[in-house]
Structures are given as C-alpha cells and as structure tokens.
DRENDO-1510 file (C-alpha; in Angstrom, 1 decimal, always signed):
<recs>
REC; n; res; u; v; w
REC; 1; UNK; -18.7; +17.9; -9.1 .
REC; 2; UNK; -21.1; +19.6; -6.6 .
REC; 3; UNK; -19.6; +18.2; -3.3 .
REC; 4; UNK; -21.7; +18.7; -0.3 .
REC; 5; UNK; -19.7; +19.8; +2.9 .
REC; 6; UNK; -21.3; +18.5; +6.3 .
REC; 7; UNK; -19.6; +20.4; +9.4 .
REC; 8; UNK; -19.4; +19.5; +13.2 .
REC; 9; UNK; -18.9; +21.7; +15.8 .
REC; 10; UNK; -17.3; +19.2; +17.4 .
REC; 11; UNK; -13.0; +18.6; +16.7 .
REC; 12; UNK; -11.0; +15.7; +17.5 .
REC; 13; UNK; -7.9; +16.5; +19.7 .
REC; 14; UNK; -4.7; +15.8; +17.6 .
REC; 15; UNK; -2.4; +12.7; +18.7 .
REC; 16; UNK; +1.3; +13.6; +19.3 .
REC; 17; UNK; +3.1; +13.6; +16.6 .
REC; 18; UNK; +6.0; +11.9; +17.6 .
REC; 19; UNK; +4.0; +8.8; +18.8 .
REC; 20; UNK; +1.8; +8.4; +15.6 .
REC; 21; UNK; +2.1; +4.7; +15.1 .
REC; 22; UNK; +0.4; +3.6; +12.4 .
REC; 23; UNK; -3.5; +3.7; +11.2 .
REC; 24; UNK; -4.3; +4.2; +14.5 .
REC; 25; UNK; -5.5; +8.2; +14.5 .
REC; 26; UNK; -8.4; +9.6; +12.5 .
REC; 27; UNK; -9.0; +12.6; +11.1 .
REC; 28; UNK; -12.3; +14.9; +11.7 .
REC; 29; UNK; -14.1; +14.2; +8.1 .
REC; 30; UNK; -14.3; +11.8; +5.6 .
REC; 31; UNK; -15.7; +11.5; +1.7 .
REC; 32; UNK; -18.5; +9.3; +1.0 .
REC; 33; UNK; -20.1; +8.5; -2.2 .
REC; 34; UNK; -22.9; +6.1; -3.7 .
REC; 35; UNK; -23.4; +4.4; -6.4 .
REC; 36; UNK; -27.1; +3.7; -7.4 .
REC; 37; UNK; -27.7; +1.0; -10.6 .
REC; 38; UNK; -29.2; +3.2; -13.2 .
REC; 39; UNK; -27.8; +6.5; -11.9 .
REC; 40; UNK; -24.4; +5.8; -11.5 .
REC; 41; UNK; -21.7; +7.8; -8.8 .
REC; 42; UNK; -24.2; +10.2; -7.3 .
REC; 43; UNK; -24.3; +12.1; -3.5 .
REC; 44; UNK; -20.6; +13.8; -3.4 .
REC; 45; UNK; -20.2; +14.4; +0.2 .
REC; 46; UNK; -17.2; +15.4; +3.0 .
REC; 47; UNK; -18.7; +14.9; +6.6 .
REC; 48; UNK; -17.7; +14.3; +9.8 .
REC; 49; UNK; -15.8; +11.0; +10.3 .
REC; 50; UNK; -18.6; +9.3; +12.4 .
REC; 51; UNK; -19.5; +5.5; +12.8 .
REC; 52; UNK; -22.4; +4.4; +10.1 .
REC; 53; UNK; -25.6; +2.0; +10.0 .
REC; 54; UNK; -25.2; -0.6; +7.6 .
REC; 55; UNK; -28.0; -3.9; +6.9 .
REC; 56; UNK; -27.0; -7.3; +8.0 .
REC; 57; UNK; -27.6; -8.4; +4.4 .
REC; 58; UNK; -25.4; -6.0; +2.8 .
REC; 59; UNK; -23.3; -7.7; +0.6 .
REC; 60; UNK; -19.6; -7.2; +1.3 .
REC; 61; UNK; -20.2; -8.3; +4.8 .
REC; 62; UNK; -21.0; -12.3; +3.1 .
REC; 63; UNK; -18.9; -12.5; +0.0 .
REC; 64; UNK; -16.1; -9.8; +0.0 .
REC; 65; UNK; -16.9; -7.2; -2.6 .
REC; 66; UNK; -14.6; -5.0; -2.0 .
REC; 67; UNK; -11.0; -2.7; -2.7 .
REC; 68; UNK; -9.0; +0.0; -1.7 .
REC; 69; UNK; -6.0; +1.9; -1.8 .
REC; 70; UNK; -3.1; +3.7; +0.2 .
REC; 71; UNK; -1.3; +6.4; -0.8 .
REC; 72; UNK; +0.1; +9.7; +1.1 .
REC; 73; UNK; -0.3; +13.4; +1.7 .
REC; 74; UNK; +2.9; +15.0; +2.8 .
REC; 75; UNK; +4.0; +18.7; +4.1 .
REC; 76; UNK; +6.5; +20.9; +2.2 .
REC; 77; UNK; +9.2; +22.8; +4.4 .
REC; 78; UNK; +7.2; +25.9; +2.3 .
REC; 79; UNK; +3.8; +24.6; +4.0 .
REC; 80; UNK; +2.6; +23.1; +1.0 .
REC; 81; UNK; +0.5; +20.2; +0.4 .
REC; 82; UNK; +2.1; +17.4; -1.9 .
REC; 83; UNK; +0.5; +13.9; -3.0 .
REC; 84; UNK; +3.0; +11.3; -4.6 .
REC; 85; UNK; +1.6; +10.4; -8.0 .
REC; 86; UNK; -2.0; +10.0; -7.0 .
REC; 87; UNK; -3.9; +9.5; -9.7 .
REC; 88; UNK; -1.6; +6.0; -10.5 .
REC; 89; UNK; -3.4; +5.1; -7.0 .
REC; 90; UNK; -7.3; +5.7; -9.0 .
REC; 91; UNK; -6.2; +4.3; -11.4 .
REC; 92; UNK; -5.4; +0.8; -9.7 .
REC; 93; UNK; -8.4; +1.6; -7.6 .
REC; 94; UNK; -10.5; +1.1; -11.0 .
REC; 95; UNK; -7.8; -2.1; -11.8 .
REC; 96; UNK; -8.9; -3.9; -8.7 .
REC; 97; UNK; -13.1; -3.1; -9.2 .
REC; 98; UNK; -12.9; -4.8; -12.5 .
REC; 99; UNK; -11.5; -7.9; -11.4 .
REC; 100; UNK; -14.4; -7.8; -8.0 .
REC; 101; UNK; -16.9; -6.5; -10.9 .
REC; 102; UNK; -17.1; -3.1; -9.3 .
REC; 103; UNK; -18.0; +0.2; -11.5 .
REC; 104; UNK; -15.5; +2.3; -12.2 .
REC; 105; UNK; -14.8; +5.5; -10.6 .
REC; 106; UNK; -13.8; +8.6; -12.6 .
REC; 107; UNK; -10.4; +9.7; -11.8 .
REC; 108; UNK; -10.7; +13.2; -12.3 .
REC; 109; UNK; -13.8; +13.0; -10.0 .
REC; 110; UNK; -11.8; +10.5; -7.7 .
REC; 111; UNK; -9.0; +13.7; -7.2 .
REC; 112; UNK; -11.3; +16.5; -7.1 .
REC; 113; UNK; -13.1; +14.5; -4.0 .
REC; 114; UNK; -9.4; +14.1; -2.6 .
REC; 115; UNK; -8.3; +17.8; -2.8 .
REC; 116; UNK; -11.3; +19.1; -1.3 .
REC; 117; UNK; -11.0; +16.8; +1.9 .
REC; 118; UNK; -7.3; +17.5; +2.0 .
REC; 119; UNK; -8.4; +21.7; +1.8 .
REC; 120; UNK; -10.8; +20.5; +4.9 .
REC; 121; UNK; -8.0; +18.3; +7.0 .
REC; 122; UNK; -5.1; +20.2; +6.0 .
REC; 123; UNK; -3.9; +21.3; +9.7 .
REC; 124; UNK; -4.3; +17.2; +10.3 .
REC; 125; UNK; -0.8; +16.6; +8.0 .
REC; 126; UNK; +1.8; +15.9; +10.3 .
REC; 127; UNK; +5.5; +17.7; +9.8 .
REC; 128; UNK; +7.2; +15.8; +12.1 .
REC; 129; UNK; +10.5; +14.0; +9.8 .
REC; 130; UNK; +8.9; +10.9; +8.9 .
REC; 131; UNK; +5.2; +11.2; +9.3 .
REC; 132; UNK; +2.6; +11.6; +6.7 .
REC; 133; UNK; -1.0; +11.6; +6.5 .
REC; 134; UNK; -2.1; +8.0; +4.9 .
REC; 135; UNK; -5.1; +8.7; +2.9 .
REC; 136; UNK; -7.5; +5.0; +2.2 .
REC; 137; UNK; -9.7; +5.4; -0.4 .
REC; 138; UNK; -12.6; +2.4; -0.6 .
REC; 139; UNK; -15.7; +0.8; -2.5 .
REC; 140; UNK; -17.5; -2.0; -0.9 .
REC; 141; UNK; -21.1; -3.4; -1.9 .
REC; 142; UNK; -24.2; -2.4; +0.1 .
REC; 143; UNK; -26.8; -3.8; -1.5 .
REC; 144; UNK; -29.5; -5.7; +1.3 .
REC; 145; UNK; -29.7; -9.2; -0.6 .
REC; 146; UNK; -28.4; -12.5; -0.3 .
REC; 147; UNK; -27.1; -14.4; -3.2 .
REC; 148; UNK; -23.7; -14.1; -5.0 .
REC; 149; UNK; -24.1; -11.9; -7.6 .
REC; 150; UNK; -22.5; -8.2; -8.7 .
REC; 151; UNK; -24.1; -5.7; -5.9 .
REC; 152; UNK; -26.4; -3.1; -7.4 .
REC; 153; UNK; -25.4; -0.2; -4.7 .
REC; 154; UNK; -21.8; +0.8; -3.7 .
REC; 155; UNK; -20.1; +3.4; -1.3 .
REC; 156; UNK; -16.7; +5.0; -2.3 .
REC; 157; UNK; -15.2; +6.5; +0.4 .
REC; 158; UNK; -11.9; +8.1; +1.5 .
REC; 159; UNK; -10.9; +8.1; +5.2 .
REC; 160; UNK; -7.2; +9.9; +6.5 .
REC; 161; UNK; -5.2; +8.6; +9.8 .
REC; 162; UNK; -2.0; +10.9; +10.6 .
REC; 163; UNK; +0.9; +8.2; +10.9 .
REC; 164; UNK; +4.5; +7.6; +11.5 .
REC; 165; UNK; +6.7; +4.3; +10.8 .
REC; 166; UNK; +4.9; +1.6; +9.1 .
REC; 167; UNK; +7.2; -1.0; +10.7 .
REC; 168; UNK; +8.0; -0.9; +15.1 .
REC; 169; UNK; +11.6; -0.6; +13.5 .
REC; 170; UNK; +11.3; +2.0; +11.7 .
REC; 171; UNK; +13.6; +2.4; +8.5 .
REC; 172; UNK; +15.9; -0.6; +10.5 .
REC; 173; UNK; +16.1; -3.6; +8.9 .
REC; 174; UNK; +13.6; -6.3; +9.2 .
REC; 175; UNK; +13.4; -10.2; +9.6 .
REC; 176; UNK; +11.2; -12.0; +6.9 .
REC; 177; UNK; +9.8; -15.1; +6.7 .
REC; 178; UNK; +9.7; -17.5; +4.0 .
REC; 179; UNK; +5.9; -19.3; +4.1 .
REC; 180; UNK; +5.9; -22.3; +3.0 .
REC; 181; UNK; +2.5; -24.0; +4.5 .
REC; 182; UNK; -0.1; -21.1; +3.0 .
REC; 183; UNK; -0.6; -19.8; -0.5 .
REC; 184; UNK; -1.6; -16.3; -0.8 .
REC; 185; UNK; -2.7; -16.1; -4.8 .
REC; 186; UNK; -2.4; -17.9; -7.9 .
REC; 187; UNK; -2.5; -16.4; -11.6 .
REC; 188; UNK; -5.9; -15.6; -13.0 .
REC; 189; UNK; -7.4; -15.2; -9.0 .
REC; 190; UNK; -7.2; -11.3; -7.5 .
REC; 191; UNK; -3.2; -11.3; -6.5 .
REC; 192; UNK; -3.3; -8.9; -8.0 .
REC; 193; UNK; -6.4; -6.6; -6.8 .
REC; 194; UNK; -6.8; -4.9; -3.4 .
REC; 195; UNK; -8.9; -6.5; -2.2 .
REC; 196; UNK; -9.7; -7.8; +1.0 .
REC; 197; UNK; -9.9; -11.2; +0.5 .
REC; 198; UNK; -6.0; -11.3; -0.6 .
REC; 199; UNK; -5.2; -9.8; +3.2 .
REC; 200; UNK; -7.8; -12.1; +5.3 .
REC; 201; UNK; -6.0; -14.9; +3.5 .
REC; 202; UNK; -2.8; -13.8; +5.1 .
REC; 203; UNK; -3.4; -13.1; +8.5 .
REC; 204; UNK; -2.8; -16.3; +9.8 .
REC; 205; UNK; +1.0; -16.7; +8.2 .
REC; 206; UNK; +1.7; -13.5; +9.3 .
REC; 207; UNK; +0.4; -13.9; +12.7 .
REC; 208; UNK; +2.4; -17.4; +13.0 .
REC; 209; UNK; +5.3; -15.5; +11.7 .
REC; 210; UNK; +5.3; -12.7; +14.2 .
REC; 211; UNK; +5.2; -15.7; +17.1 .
REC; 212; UNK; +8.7; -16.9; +15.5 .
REC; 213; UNK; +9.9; -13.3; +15.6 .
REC; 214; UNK; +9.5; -12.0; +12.2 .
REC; 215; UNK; +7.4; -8.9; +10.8 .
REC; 216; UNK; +6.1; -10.3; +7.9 .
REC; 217; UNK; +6.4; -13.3; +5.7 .
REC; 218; UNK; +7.2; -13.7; +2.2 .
REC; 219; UNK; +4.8; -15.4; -0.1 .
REC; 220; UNK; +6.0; -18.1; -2.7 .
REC; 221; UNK; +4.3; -19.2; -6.0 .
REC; 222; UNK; +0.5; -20.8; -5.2 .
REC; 223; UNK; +1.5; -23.8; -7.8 .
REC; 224; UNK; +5.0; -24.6; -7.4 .
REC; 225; UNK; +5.2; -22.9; -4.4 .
REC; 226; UNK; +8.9; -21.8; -5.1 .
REC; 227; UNK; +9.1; -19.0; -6.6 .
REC; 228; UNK; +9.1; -15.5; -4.7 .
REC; 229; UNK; +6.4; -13.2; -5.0 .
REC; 230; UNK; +6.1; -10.4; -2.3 .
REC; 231; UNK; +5.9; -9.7; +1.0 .
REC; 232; UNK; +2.6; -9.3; +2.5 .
REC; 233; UNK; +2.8; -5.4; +2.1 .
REC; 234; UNK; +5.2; -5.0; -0.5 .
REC; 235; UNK; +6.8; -5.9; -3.6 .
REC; 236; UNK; +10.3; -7.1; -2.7 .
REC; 237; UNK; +13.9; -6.6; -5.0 .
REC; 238; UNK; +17.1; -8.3; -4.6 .
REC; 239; UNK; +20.4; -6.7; -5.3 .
REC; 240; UNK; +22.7; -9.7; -6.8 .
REC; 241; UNK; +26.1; -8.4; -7.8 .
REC; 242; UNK; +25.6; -5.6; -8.8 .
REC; 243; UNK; +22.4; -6.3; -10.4 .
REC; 244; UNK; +18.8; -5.5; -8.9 .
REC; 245; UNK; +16.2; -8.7; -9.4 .
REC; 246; UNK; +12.3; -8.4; -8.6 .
REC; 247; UNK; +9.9; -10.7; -9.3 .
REC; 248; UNK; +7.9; -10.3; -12.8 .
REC; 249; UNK; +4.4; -9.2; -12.9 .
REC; 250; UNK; +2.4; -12.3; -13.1 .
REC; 251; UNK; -1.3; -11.8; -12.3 .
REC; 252; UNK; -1.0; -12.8; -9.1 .
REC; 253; UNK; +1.7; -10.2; -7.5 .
REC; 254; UNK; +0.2; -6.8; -6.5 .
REC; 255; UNK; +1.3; -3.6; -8.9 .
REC; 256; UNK; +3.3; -1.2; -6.6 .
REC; 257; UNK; +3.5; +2.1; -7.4 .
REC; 258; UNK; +6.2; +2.7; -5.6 .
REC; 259; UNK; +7.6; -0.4; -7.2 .
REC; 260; UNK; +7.8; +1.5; -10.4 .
REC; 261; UNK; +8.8; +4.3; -8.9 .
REC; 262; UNK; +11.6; +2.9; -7.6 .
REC; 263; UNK; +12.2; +0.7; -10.9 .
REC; 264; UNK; +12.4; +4.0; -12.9 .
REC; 265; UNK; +14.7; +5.9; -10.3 .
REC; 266; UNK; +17.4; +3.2; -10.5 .
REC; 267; UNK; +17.1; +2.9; -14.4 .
REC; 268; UNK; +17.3; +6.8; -14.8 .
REC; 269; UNK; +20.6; +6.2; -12.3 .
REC; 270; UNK; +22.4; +3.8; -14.4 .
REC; 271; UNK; +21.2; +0.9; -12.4 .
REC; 272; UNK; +20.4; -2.7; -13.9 .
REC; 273; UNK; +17.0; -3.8; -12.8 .
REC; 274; UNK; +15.8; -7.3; -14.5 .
REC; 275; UNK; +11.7; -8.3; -13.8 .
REC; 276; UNK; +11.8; -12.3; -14.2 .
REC; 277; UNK; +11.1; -15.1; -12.2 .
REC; 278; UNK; +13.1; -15.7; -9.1 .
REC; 279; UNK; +13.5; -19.2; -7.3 .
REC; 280; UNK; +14.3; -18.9; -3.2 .
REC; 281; UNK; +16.8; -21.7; -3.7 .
REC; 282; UNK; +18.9; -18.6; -6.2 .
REC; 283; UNK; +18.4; -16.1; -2.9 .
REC; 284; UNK; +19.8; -19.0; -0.5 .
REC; 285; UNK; +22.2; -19.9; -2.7 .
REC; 286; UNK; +23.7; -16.4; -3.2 .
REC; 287; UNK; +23.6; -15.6; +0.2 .
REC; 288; UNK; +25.3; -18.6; +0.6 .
REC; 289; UNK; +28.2; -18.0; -2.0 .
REC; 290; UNK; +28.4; -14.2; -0.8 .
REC; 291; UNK; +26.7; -12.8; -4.0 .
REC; 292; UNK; +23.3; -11.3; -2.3 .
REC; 293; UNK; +24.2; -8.0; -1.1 .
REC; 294; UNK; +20.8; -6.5; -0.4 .
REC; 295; UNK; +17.2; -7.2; +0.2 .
REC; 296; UNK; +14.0; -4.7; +0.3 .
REC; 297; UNK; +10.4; -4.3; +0.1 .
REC; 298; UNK; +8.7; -1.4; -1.6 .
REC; 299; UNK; +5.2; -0.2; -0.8 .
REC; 300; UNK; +3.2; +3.3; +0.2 .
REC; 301; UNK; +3.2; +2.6; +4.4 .
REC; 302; UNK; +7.1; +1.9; +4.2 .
REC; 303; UNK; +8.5; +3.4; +1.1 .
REC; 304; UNK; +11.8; +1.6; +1.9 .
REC; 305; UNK; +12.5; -1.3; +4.1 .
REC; 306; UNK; +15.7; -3.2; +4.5 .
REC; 307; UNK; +15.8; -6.7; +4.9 .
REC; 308; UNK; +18.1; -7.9; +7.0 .
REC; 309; UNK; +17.4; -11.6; +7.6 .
REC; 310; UNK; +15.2; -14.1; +5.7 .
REC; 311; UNK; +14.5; -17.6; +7.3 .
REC; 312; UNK; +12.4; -20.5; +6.7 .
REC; 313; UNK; +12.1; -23.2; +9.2 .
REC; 314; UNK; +15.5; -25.0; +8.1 .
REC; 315; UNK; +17.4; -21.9; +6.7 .
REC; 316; UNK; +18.4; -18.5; +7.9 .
REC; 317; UNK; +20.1; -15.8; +6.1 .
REC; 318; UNK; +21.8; -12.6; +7.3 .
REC; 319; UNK; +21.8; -9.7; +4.5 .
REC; 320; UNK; +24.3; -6.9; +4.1 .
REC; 321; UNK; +25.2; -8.0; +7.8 .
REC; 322; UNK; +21.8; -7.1; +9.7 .
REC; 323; UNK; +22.4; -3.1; +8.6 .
REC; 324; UNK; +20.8; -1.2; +6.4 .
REC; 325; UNK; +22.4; -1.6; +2.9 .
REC; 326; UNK; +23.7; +1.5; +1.0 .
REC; 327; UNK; +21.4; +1.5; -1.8 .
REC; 328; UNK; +18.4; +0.9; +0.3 .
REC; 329; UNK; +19.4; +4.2; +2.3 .
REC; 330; UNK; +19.6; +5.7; -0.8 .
REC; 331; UNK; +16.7; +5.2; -2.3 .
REC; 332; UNK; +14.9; +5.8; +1.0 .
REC; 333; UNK; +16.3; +9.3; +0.7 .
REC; 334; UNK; +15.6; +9.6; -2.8 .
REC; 335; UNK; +12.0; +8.7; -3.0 .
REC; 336; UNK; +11.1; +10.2; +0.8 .
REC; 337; UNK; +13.1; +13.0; -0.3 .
REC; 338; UNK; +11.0; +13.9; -3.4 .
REC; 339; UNK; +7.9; +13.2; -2.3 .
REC; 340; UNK; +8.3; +15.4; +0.8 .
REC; 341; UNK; +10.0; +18.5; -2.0 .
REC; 342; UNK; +13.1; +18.5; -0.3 .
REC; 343; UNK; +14.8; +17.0; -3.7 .
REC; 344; UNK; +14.3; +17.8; -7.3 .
REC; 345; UNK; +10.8; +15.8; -8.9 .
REC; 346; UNK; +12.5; +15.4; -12.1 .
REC; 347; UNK; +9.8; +12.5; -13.0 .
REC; 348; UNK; +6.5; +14.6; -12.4 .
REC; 349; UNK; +5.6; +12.4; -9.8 .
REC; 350; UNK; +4.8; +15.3; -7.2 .
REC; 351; UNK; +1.4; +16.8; -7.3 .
REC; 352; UNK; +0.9; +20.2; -5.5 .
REC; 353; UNK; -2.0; +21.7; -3.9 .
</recs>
C-alpha cells in the first residue's frame, strides 16, 4: 500500500505525562482512508490531525453507521514499540461493519496503515509506569443522502491520544451499579458490535449512576433483565470459591480481547474459568453466604479493574473487603506486564516494531 504522508510544520506541545487523564490529548497526525462504491479502500493517507468538513446529509450523522476500536501502543524499557495482539482488534473491527453493513477492511492493510503512523508518532508513546498511547481506529458513512439504506462512501480512520488511568481511581477498586430501569442490548441487535449506538444508549444509566456515586453500571439481560452481562466498558468475571464465572457470549455481550486474554492466562495457570449464564441473585447470594471472593472487569482502557462494591437501589455488596483482590493484582501484573515486555509473551500476543 502506497501511503501518502502529509507533514506540518507546525507540532503540538506534549501534555505532562504524569497528568495524562484519559482521551483527552492528541497526537500530531492521523490515518484517513475512503471507500468509494465501485472502487473499493482507495486514498491511503497520514496527515496532520486537523478538524474536517463534513455535509449535513452525511449519513452517520442521521442513522448511526458507524464502529471502532481501542487497543494500545506501549514502550519497552529497550525503547521498543509493542502493540498487544492487534490484529484480533481488525479483526473485530470487520466483526462490527458486518452487523452495521459496512465493507470490510483488509487486515494486513489495516496494520501496515497502523505501523506507519506509529513510525510517524513514535516520540508521542508515553513511558511513564502506567501510560500508553490509545490508538482508535474508525469507519463511519459519508455518503450526502437521506434515506436509510447502506452508505455508498466511508472513511476509516485511526486517531492516537497519549493516556494514563482509564478510571479517576486508578487500579483501586471501583463501585458498580446494578441497572435495572435501562436495557443496553438484546440477542440478534449489535451487543455485540462497536458501534455507537450501543454507547449513546448508555449514557444516561451511566450518568444517573455517577450521581449515586458509582463509575459505571452493570448491564442485566434486555428480556429477563436478570442475568449479568457487562459493564459499560468491560466484560466482567466473578471469582466464586475458587472458581472464576463470566458471563457466556450471547450476541448481545461485546467480545473482549482482553477477555480472552485473560481467559487463556488463567487456564494456562491452572485456573477454572466456566462461560455460562450468571443470575445477580447467585452474586448477592454468594456475597451474602461469604462465597464471592472477587469481582473484575476486563477491557483495553483498564486492563484490570477491581470491583470493590456492587449495589442496586435495595442491595449493596462489599467485595474482597473494598481492596484490591489477589488475583486481580495478579493478573493486572501479568497482562500489563507482558504487554509492556517486562514479562515473558509466552502466548505470541506481543507484536514488535
């Protein structure tokens, strides 16, 4: 792929890195590319990170058509660039466009536009312990029409933001609550896409939940509305006794990578992990009879985070007594650990550039 390379004379000055926050600092450039109906992914180009014109009409601004993705570039001590299993993330890019009726992207094309914008923003990875540089790629619909139909033009683009700590608590646990007013997906709608409908439909339990006091809430079955799905950034596991519970794919719960990432580290570690179905009434009731030991969400902002209370309006739960639970430290330290080359990749998750 021929990419063209647009330069500025002009450089952003670089945030501290020690007050990163999150999403919140851009990087100089960005990679855009169209898609034209009968020509397919054409215009490969890295340029400067600018604001755009866009039509009134275009049609993700009316009916949605849109994903995305989140996934990391991280810093060796040796000065090396590493991505954490990447091409899973184009992969589920290309998941997510079939469900909104989006064309597919070419993986290897996908990477090859990746590395080269990394090569141009590689002084913009942060090395500060704990900070990474969150790479978004995107495809929405441009086309300038009205009517609900498949668009016939598309950008993909990927944008970068230095960042620190997903959460204000950093890896400190965090209080969850249990919506039970607002349905987030059902099987056979786009649960399990990114897309952006799925995260407009959230914002209004989430901001409710943050008036209460909690960070983020977490979502229940759209027809029963009693079984647990995930956390409105992450897939979430429960350690019961010894044994490690998360929710069963379903069509309507999101695919984490780091999910199976962190289902395969625990398996390869002697670990019992069971995917099923999961009532909250089991979690209360556990909790209640002293048999939930941990709580945790996995996802690419966070990696890890500890749970340390889940409440609904009636109930509240302490877990693994407000602290961060031992084998949510340690799989913190594990994955963070292997995707930043400090510990042995002995899954061939790491990719080096």
């Amino acid at each position: 792929m021929n990419i063209k390379i647009i330069t500025s004379e002009e450089t952003k000055e670089k945030p501290d890195q020690s007050a990163l926050g999150f999403g919140k600092h851009f990087t100089d450039y960005m990679f855009e590319m169209d898609y034209i109906e009968g020509q397919g992914w054409v215009n490969p180009t890295i340029k400067p990170h600018l604001p755009f014109l866009m039509d009134p009409s275009s049609l993700v601004l009316h009916y949605g058509q849109t994903v995305f993705e989140g996934l990391k570039a991280y810093k060796s001590e040796e000065g090396r660039t590493l991505l954490f299993r990447p091409e899973k993330n184009f992969e589920r890019l290309n998941i997510s466009s079939h469900r909104m009726c989006i064309p597919p992207i070419d993986v290897t094309m996908a990477m090859e536009a990746l590395i080269e914008l990394l090569k141009v923003e590689e002084k913009w990875i942060p090395i500060k312990n704990g900070t990474s540089l969150y790479i978004r790629p995107f495809i929405f619909a441009n086309q300038q029409t009205l009517g609900v139909a498949p668009s016939a033009s598309y950008k993909f683009m990927i944008i970068l933001t230095p960042v620190g700590a997903y959460y204000a608590e950093g890896f400190s646990p965090v209080k969850i609550y249990v919506e039970q007013k607002y349905v987030r997906a059902v099987p056979g709608g786009v649960g399990n896409a990114k897309t952006a409908g799925n995260y407009a439909a959230s914002i209004r339990a989430q901001y409710e939940a943050k008036k209460k006091g909690y960070s983020q809430v977490l979502w229940l079955d759209g027809c029963e509305h009693k079984y647990v799905e995930e956390v409105g950034t992450m897939n979430v596991f429960f350690k019961l006794n010894g044994e490690i519970i998360t929710p069963v794919l379903n069509g309507s719960i999101l695919s984490g990578i780091t999910r199976d990432s962190v289902i395969q580290l625990l398996r390869g570690n002697g670990y019992s992990v069971t995917e099923r179905k999961v009532e909250i009434a089991e979690i209360f009731k556990a909790a209640e009879n002293g048999e939930l030991e941990e709580v945790f969400g996995t996802g690419t902002a966070a990696v890890i985070s500890p749970v340390g209370e889940l409440a609904t309006d009636d109930e509240k739960i302490i877990i693994s007594e407000g602290k961060v639970g031992k084998l949510s430290q340690w799989l913190y330290d594990e994955l963070t650990g292997v995707q930043n080359g400090l510990k042995p990749d002995t899954f061939g998750w790491v990719k080096t550039l």
